[in-house]
C-alpha positions in Angstrom: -19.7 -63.7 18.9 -15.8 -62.9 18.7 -14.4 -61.4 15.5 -12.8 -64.0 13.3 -9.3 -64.7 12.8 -8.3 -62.8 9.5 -5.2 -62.0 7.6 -2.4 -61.0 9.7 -4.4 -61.3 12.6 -4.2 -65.1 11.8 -0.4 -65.5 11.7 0.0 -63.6 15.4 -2.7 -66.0 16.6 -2.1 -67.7 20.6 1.5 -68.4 21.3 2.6 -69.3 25.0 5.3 -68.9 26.4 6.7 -72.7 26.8 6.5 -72.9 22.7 8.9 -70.1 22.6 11.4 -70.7 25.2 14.1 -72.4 24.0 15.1 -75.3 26.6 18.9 -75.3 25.8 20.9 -75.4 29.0 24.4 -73.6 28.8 27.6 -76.1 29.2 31.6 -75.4 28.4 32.5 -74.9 25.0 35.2 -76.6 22.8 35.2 -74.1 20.0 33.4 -71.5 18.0 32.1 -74.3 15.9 30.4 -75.9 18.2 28.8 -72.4 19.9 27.7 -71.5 16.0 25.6 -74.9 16.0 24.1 -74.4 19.5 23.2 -71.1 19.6 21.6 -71.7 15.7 19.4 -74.2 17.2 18.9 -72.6 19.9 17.8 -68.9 18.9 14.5 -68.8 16.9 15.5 -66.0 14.1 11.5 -65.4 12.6 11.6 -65.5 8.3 12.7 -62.2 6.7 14.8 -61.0 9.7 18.2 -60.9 9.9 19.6 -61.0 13.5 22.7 -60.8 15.2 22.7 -62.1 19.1 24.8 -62.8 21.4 24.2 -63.7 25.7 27.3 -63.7 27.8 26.8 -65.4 31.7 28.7 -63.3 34.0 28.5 -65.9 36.8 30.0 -68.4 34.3 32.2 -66.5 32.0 30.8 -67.9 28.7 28.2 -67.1 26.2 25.1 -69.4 26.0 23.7 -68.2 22.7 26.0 -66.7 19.5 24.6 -65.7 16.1 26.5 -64.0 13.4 28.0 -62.0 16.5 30.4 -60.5 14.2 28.0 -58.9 12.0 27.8 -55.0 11.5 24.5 -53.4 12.4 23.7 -49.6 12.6 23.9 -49.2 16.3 20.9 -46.8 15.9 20.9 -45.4 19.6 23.0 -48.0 21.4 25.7 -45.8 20.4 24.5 -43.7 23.2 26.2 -45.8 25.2 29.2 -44.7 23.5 28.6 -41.1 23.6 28.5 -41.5 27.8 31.4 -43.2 28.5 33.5 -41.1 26.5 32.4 -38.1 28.2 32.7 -39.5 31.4 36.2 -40.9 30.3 38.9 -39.5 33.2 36.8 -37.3 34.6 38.3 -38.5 37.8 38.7 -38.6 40.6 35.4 -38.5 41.9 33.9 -38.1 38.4 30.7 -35.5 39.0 28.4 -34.5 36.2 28.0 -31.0 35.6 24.1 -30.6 36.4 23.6 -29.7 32.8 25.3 -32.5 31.4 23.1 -34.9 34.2 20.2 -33.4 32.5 21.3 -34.6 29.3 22.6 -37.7 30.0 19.7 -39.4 32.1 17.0 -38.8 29.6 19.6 -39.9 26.8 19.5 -43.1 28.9 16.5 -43.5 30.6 14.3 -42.4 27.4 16.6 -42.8 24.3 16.7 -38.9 24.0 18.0 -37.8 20.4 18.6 -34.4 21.2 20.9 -34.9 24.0 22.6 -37.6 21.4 22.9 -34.4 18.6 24.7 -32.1 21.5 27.6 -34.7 22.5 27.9 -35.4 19.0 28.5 -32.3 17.6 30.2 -31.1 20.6 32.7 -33.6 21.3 34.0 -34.2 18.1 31.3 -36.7 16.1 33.4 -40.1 14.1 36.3 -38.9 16.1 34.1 -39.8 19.7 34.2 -43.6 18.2 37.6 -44.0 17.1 38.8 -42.8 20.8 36.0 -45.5 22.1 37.7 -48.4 19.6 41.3 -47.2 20.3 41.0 -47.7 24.0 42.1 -51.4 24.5 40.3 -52.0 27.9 36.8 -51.8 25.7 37.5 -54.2 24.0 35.7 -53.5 20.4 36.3 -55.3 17.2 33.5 -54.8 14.9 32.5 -50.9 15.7 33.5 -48.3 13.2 32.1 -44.6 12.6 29.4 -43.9 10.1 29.8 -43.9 6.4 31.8 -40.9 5.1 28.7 -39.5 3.7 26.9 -39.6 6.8 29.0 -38.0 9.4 26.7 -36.1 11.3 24.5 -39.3 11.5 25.4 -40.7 15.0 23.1 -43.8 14.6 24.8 -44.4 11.2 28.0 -46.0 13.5 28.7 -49.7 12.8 28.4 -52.2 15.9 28.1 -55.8 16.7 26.2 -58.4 19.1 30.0 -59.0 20.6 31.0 -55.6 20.7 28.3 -54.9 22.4 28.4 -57.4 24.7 32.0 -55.8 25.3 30.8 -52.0 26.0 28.3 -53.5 28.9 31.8 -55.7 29.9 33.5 -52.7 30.3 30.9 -51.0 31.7 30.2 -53.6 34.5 33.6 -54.9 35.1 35.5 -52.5 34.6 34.7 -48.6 34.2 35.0 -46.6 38.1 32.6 -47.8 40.3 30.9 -44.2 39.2 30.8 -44.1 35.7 29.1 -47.8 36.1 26.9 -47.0 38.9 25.3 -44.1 36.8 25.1 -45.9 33.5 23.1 -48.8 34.8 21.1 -47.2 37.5 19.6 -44.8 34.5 19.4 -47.9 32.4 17.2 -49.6 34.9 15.4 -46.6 34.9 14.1 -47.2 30.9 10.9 -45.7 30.4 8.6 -47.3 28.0 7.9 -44.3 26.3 10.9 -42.2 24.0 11.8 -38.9 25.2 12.3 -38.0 21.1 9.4 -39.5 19.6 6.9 -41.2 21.8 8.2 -44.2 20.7 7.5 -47.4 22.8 10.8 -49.1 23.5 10.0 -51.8 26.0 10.5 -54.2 23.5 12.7 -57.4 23.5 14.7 -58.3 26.7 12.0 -55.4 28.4 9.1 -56.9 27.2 10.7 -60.9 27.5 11.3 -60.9 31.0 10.8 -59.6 34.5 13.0 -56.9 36.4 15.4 -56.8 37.4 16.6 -55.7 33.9 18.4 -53.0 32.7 17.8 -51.9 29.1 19.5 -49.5 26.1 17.1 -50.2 23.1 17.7 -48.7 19.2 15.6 -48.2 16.3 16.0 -46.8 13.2 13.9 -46.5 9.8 10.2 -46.7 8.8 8.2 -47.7 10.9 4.2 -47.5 10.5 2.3 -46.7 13.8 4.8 -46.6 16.4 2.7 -44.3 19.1 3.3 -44.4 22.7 1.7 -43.6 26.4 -1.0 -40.8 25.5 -0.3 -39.9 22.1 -3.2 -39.8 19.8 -2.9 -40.7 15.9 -2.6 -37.3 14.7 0.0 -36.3 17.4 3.0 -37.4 18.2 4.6 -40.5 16.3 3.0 -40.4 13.0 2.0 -43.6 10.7 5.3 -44.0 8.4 7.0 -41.4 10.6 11.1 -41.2 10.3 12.8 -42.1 13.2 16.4 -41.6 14.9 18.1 -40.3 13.0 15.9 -38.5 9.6 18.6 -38.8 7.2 18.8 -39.2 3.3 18.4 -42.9 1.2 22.0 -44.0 0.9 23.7 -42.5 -2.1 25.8 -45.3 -2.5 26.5 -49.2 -0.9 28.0 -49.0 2.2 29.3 -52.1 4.3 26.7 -51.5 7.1 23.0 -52.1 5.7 21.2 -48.0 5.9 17.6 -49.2 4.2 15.9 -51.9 6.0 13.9 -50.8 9.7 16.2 -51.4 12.4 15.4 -52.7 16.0 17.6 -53.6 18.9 17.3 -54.6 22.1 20.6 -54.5 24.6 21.1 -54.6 28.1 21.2 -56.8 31.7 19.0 -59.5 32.7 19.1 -61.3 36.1 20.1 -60.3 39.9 23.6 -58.9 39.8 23.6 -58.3 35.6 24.2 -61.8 35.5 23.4 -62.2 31.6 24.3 -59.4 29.3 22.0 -59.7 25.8 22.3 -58.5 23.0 20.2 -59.1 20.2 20.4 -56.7 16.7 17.6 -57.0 14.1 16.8 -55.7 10.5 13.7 -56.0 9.0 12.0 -56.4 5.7 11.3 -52.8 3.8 7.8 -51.9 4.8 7.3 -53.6 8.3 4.7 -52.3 10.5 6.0 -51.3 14.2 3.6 -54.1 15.9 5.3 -56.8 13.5 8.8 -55.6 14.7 8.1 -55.5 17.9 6.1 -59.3 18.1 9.4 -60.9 16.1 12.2 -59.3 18.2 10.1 -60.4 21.1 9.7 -64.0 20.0 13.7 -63.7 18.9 14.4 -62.7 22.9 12.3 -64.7 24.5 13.5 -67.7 22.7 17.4 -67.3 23.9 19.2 -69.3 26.7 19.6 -66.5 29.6 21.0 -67.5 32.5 19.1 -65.9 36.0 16.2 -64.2 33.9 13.0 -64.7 35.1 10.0 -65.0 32.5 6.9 -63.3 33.3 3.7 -65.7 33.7 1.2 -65.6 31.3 -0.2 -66.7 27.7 0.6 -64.5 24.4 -1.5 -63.3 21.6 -1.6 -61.4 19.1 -3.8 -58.3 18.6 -5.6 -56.4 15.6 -6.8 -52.8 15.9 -5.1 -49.3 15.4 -4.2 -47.5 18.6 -6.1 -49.8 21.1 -6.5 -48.2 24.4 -5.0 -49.8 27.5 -7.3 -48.7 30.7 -6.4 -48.6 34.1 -9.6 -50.5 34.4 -11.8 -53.3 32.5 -14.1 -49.9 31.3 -13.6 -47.8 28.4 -14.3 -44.8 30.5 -11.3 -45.9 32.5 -7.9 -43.7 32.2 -6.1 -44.6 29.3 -2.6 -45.6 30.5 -1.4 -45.7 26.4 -1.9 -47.4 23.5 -0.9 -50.3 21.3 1.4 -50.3 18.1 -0.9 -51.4 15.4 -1.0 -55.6 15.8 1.7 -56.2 18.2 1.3 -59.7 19.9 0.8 -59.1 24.0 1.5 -61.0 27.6 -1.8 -61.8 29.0 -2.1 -62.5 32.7 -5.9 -62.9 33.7 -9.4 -61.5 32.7 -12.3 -60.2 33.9 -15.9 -59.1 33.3 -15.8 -55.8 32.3 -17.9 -53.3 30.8 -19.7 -54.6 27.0 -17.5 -53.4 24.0 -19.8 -53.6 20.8 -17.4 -53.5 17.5 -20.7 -53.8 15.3 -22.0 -57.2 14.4 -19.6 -58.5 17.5 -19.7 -57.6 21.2 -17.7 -58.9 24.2 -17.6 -58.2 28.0 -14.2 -59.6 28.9 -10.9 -57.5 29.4 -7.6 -58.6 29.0 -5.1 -57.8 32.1 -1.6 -57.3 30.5 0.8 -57.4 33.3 3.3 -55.5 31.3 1.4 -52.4 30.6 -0.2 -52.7 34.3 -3.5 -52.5 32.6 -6.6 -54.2 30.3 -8.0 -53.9 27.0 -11.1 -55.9 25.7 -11.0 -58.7 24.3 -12.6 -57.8 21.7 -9.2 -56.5 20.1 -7.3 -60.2 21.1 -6.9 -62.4 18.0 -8.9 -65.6 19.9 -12.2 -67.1 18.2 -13.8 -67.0 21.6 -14.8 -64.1 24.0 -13.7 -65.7 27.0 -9.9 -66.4 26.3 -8.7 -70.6 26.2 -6.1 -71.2 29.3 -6.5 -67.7 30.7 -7.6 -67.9 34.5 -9.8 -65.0 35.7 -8.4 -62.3 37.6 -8.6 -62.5 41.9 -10.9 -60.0 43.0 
């Protein structure tokens, strides 16, 4: 017997991947108009989250998908991206990186490291790092603006957009030194799925949507309810309702940029050569778990018109459980590579037989391979009616 669909576990039920790939095909533009309409119909926003997206082709010079572009988001730790180019700004000629600074930087980049964030922030001048980033023309930025004067050691707190962001990865590609660009993207396709900060995992969206190459600068911010990553157990490391980047205060008063709901982001490069840049900003309703975050912005992404990604094969389902184990084998006395964020919906690539997991009345011997986390869990934790999953092939020997 399989465990019965119940609840929430109902509503993240089997969802493959052709149901949530949009089939628009990018074509030349007449106005913004007409990109509103396309990209509306295009990008598939799930209920109670506001988004704002954009996808520019490099190989064609336009943007395939644009929603609410223009809107203001808390950058959360895409601003890290700021932070790096404007220490590495003139550092010519042959710009090198003090080896303490390196040690900072990669870790900032590669793992979304908040401490390295707090040192160039306080060093190099806070609010004043971003208005030398959105006074330098060649950027390009429109939209980004410091954090709220009550919040001015709160580095997440500055104001971005979809566009703007498209613009730093631009600049970044097209037209920073050939050093500054070469370090910034090789440490970005370098993205560990686990935070440096707070065990966070943040291979979500564009990471978790399609297959290298990729290069990736995620951001979260708020509330969050089991978030825990790689070997972190529930009572250490991320915590359920723990604070993440930055802790800071409920707003004392309105501010343009929304400070209360959960925020998750997912920026970066998709395709040989960074042919797409994506960006996709989120907020979420007051309240929502980690797993839910994670399965909408990853329905949002995979639903966008990117040209040169690549999509990873497989079916998707959705999960129940609290901190499910994924083995490095079909056993449960296999090593566990990490676990799950409570009911977050998964890329399934082939099962297997596997040792009997009993969850008392039910019991099932078949494992889930998820190609993504380069291991199984049982099936017992896959929200399917059956033991042996529908349209699932079993894994070559």
């Amino acid at each position: 017997m399989r465990m019965l669909l119940r609840g929430a576990a109902a509503l993240a039920a089997v969802v493959t991947v052709a149901s949530l790939t949009s089939g628009a095909a990018a074509h030349p533009r007449t106005d913004r108009a007409a990109e509103a309409v396309q990209a509306a119909a295009a990008a598939q926003i799930p209920p109670g989250v506001t988004a704002g997206v954009a996808v520019y082709d490099r190989e064609a010079g336009t943007f395939t998908e644009q929603v609410d572009d223009s809107a203001q988001f808390r950058s959360a730790s895409v601003v890290k991206l700021l932070l790096t180019l404007d220490f590495l700004w003139n550092r010519g000629p042959d710009y090198t990186i003090p080896a303490a600074d390196r040690a900072r930087l990669e870790p900032m980049l590669r793992g979304s490291d908040d401490n390295a964030a707090d040192y160039y922030w306080s060093t190099y001048g806070g609010s004043a790092i971003i208005k030398r980033m959105t006074d330098r023309t060649e950027v390009g930025l429109r939209d980004t603006a410091p954090p709220p004067a009550d919040y001015p050691d709160y580095w997440g707190y500055t104001a971005v957009s979809a566009r703007d962001t498209v613009a730093i990865y631009r600049y970044i590609l097209e037209k920073a030194p050939a050093p500054v660009r070469d370090f910034i993207m090789d440490n970005l396709r370098r993205s560990t799925r686990c935070s440096a900060t707070d065990h966070f995992d943040q291979h979500f969206g564009i990471a978790g949507a399609f297959d290298k190459p990729w290069a990736v600068k995620q951001g979260w911010s708020g509330k969050y309810a089991k978030g825990t990553c790689g070997s972190q157990t529930a009572s250490s490391g991320a915590q359920a309702g723990a604070l993440t980047e930055p802790a800071a205060p409920a707003p004392r008063a309105a501010a343009a940029v929304d400070l209360t709901r959960p925020a998750l982001h997912t920026t970066g490069t998709v395709g040989a050569n960074d042919r797409s840049i994506v960006a996709v900003l989120t907020l979420h309703p007051v309240g929502t778990s980690y797993g839910k975050a994670y399965t909408d912005i990853g329905r949002l992404t995979r639903s966008l018109n990117v040209p040169g990604a690549k999509r990873p094969a497989g079916t998707w389902f959705g999960t129940w459980g609290e901190f499910v184990n994924v083995r490095r084998g079909p056993a449960t006395g296999g090593d566990r590579m990490t676990q799950l964020p409570a009911g977050v919906e998964v890329l399934v690539g082939c099962q297997v037989r596997g040792e009997v997991v009993s969850v008392p009345p039910y019991t099932n011997e078949w494992w889930a391979y998820l190609p993504q986390y380069g291991g199984y869990i049982s099936n017992i934790y896959i929200s399917s009616p059956d033991n042996r999953l529908p349209n699932v092939p079993e894994c070559a020997a």
